[in-house]
N, C-alpha and C positions, 0 to 999 in steps of 0.2 A: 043431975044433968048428965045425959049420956053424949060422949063425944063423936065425932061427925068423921069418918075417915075418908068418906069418897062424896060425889053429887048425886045428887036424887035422879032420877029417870025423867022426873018433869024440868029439871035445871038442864039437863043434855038436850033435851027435845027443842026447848027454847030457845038454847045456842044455835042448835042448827036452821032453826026456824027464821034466829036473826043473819047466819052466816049467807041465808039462802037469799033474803032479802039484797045482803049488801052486796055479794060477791058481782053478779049481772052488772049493778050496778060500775063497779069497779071494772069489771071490764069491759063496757061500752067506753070510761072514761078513759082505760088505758089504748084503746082500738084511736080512740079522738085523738090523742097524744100520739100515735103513729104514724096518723095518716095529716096531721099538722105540722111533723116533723119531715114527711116524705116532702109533703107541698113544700116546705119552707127551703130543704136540700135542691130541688128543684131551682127552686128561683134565685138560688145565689147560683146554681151553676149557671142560670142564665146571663145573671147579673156580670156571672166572672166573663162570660164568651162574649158578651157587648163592651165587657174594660178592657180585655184584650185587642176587640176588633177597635175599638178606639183609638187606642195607644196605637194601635200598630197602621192606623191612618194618619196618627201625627204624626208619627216619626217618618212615614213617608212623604209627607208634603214637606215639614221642616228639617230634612235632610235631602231634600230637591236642588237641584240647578235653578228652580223658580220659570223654567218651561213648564207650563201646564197649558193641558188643554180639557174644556168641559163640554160635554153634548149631555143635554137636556130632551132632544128632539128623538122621540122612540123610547129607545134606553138611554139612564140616564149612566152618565160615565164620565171616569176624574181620568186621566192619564198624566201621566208625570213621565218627562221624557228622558230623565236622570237621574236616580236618586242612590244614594250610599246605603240605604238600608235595603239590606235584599237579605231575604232568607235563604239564599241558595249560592251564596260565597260567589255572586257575580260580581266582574272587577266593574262592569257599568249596567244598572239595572233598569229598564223601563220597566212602570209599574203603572197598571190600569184597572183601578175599580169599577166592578160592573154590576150594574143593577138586571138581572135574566129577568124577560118578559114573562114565562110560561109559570116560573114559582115563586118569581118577587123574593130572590135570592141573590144577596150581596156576594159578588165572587171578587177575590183578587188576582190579578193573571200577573207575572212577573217574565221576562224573560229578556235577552240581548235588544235584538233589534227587532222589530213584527210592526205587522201593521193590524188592527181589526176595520172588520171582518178578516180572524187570520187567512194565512196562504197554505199550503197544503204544503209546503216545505216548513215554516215557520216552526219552530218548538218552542211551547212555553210552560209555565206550572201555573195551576188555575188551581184556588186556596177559596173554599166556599168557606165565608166568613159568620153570616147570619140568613136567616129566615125569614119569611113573613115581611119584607120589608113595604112601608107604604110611602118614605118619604124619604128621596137621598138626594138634598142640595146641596151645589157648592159654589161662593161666590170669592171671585178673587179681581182685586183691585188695592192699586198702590201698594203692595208688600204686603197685604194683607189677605190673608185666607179664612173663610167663613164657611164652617160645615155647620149641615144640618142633618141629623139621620133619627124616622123614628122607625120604631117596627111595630106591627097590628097591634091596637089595643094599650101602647107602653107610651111612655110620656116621650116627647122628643129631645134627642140628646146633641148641645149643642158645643161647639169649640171654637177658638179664630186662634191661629196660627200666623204673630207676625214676623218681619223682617224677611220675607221670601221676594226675590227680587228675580224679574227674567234675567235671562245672561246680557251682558253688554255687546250688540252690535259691534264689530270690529268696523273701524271705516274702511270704506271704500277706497282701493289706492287707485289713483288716477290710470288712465288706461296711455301706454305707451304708442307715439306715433311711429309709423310705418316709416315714416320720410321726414327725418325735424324737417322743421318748418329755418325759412330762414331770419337771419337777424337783418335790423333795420341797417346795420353796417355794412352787411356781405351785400343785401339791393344795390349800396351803390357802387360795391366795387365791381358786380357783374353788369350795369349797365354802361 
């Protein structure tokens, strides 16, 4: 029996024959594994830019004064006329989320005092939050705040924030007379 020290020329042809088969193969599957990996990077970044824009809507409604006001009619918009969370180390922040008509773009405007439609002196920071938005309610009754937010295509994302309470009315102090009036005493000693 003679011994074998290397592969026949038909055993090499073979490997390559099989190498040639698998390898295509192998890299369509690795191409699929990259581009599932892209998509999936994707949609957590999404996921993270909508838990952020979240979070950072509770903390402004429940760190409010519990003045709010909501316009539904055109653009839809939260304003909160007081709140402790500001991103911009204001000692009192008005903060107004806005729904833009032109690209259905969730914006946060922060700033002192303003009014919208701002004034041409007014300065604020305006923080685009999300994209694509198709649905931004918000309902508030008896201490309690109920959002609704979804964007194109994504499930709607829902919250309620309670114990948010308007400020308390100071009463009214009576209005002082010009001229007291007189006591039923003093009538008779002036007549």
């Amino acid at each position: 029996m003679a011994k074998r020290n290397a592969f026949t020329l038909m055993e090499v042809l073979v490997s390559i024959a099989l190498l040639g088969i698998i390898l295509p193969a192998l890299y369509s599957s690795v191409l699929l594994l990259r581009d599932s990996n892209q998509h999936l990077f994707h949609y957590l970044q999404k996921a993270k830019t909508i838990g952020k824009a979240t979070e950072l809507l509770y903390l402004d409604i429940l760190s409010s004064d519990g003045n709010l006001t909501i316009t539904k009619e055109g653009v839809s918009r939260l304003c909160l006329e007081e709140t402790r969370n500001t991103l911009y180390g204001l000692p009192r922040a008005k903060v107004c989320w806005v729904v833009t008509k032109e690209r259905d773009q969730l914006v946060r405007v922060e700033g002192g005092v303003y009014h919208l439609p701002l004034k041409s002196e007014e300065s604020v920071a305006v923080d685009p939050v999300m994209t694509g938005i198709e649905l931004f309610d918000v309902y508030y009754q008896k201490g309690k705040v109920l959002v609704i937010l979804q964007s194109r295509g994504k499930e709607a994302i829902t919250f309620l924030v309670q114990g948010i309470h308007p400020p308390k009315k100071k009463p009214k102090k009576p209005k002082k007379l010009k001229k007291p009036l007189p006591l039923l005493g003093d009538q008779n000693k002036s007549n």
